[in-house]
C-alpha positions in Angstrom: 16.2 4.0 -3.8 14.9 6.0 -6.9 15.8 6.2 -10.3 16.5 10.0 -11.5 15.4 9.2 -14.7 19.3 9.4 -16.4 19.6 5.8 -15.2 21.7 6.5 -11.7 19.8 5.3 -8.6 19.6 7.8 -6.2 18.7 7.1 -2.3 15.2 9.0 -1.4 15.5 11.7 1.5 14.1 10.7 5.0 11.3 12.9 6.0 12.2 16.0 7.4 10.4 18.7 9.7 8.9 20.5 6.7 7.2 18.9 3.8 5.6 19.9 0.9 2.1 18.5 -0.4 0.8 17.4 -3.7 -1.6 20.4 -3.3 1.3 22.9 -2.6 0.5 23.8 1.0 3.4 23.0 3.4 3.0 21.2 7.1 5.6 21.7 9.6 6.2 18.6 11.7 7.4 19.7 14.7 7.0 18.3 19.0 4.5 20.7 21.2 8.1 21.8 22.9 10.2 22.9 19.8 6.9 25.2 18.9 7.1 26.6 22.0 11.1 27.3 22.4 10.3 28.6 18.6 7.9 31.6 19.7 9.9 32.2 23.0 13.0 32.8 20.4 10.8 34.2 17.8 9.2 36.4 21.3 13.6 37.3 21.8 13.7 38.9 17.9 10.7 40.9 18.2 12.2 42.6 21.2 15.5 42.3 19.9 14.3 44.1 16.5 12.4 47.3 18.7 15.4 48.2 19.3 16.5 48.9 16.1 19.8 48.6 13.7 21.8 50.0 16.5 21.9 46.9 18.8 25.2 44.7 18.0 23.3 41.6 18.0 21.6 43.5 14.5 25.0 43.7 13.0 23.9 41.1 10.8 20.2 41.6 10.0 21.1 45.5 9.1 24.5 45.0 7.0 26.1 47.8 6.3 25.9 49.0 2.9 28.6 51.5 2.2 32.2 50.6 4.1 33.5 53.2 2.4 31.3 56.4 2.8 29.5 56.5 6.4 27.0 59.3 5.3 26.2 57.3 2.1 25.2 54.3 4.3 23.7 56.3 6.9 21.3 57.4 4.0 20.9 54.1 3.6 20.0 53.4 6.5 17.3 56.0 8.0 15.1 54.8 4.5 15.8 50.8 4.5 15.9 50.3 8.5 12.2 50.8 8.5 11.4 49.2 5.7 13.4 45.7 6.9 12.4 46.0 10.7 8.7 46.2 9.1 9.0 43.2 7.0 10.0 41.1 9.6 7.8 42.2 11.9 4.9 40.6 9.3 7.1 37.8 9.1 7.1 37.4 13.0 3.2 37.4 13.1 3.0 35.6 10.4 5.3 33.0 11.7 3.4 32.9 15.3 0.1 31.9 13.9 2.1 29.0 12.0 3.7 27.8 14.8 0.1 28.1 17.0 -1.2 25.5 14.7 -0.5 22.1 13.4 -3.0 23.5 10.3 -1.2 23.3 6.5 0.1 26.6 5.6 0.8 28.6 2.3 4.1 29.3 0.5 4.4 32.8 1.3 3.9 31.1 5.2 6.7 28.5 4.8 8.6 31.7 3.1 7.6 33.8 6.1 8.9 31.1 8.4 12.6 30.6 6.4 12.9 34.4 6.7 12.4 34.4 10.9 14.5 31.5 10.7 17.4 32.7 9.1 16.8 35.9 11.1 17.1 33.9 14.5 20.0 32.2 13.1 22.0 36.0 11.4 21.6 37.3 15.5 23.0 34.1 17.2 25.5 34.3 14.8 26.1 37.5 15.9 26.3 36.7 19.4 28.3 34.1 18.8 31.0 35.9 16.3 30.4 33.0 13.9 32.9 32.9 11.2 33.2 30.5 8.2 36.3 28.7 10.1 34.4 27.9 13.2 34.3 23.9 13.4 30.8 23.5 14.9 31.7 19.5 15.8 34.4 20.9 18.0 32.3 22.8 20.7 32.9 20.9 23.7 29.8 20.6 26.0 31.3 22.4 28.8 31.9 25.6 26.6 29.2 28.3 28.4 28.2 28.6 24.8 27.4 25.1 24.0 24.1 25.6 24.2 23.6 28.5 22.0 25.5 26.6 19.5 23.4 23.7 19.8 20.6 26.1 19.1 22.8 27.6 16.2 23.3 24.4 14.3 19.0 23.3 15.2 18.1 26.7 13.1 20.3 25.8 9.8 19.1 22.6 10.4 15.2 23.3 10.2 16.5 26.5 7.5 17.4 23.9 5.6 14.7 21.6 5.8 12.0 24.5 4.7 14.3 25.9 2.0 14.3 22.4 0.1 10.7 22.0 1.1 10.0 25.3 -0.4 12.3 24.6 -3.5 10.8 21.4 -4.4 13.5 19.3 -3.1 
């Protein structure tokens, strides 16, 4: 346990899958088979995303920005679609060259990597109809979703993990 410095003891925070160095550079601890599964879901997105705002499993990664006036948010739309499909498309590459090597990488890559992360995680939620009063603990394992759910709860997991890396946590 560490002292805070105000005088409470505080317990330290077991290692997780993404770390932060003294130097600043970030590694990303992580089994030969969860990289792989990663590119194959990250490989899912990318074809997911060619198709553009219009697939339903996008709801989520292309909000809709005017409820009220469809023509203002179809505006919206035809100028900020491109604009996010682009940026994640960087992220995507970005994120396969992180995952295709055990080498420390850079903020803006651990950044890059939250982003595709919480993207995976916004279209499985998606698929899934998540809503805040789903009780993840309560997914039984013969659900035909269990699975996915299991994959759900690994993303937010790792999200998590390379947020507070990237925070300083």
């Amino acid at each position: 346990m560490g002292n805070d410095g105000t005088g409470i003891m505080r317990r330290r925070r077991e290692e997780g899958p993404v770390h932060r160095s003294v130097d600043g550079t970030f590694s990303i601890n992580l089994e030969d088979h969860e990289r792989h599964a990663l590119l194959n879901f990250v490989d899912q997105l990318q074809a997911l995303l060619a198709d553009g705002p219009k697939n339903e499993d996008l709801t989520r990664l292309f909000p809709v920005a005017y409820n009220a006036n469809p023509d203002l948010n179809a505006e919206y739309q035809k100028y900020m679609a491109d604009e996010l499909a682009q940026s994640r498309a960087a992220s995507i590459e970005t994120v396969r060259t992180v995952l295709s090597s055990d080498s420390p990488i850079s903020e803006q890559q651990a950044m890059a990597f939250a982003s595709v992360l919480n993207s995976l995680r916004l279209v499985l939620g998606s698929v899934l109809d998540v809503s805040e009063s789903d009780d993840f603990d309560q997914i039984e394992e013969d659900d035909p979703q269990f699975d996915q759910w299991q994959l759900y709860g690994y993303l937010g997991w790792l999200l998590e993990w390379t947020v507070s890396a990237i925070s300083g946590e």
